[in-house]
C-alpha positions in Angstrom: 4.2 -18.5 -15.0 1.8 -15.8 -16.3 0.6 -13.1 -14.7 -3.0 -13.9 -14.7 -1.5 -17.3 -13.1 -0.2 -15.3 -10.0 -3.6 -13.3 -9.4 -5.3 -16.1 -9.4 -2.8 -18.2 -6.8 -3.0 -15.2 -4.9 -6.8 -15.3 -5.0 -7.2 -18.7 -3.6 -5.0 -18.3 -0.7 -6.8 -15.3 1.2 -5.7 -12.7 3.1 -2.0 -11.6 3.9 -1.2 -13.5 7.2 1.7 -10.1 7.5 0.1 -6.3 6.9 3.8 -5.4 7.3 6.8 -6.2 5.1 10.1 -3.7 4.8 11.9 -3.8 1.6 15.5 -1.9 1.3 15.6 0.9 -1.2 17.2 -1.1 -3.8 15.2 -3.3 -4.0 12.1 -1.3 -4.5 14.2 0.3 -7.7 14.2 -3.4 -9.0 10.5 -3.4 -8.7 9.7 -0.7 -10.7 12.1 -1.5 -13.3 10.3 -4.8 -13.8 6.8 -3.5 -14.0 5.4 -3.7 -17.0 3.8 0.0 -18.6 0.5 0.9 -17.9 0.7 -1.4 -14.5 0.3 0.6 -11.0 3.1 0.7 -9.1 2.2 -1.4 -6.1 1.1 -4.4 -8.3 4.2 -6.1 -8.2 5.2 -5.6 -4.7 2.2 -6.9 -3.8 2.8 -9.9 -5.6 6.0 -10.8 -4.1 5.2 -9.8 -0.8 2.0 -12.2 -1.2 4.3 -15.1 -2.0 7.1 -14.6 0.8 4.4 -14.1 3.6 2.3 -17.0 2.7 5.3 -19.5 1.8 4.5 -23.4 3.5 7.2 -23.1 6.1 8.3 -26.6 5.0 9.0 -25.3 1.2 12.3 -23.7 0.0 
């Protein structure tokens, strides 16, 4: 999947039905260790956050 994939996904499905999502500490360290340079930091978070929040409860 490419990036611009994702933005666009997360375009189309609106607003965040969650404001709120807790993440333990290590994974956070996983998050910035994937982000590309030159990419703010909350880029990827938001990303995966966008996904687990808006995930079809019927879906795996």
């Amino acid at each position: 999947m490419r990036f611009d994939d994702a933005i666009a996904d997360a375009l189309e499905l609106g607003p965040l039905r969650q404001d709120e999502v807790s993440v333990p500490p290590e994974l956070e360290a996983q998050f910035q260790r994937i982000t590309p340079k030159g990419m703010p930091a909350e880029v990827i978070p938001t990303l995966i956050f966008y996904y687990k929040v808006n995930k079809p409860e019927d879906s795996d």
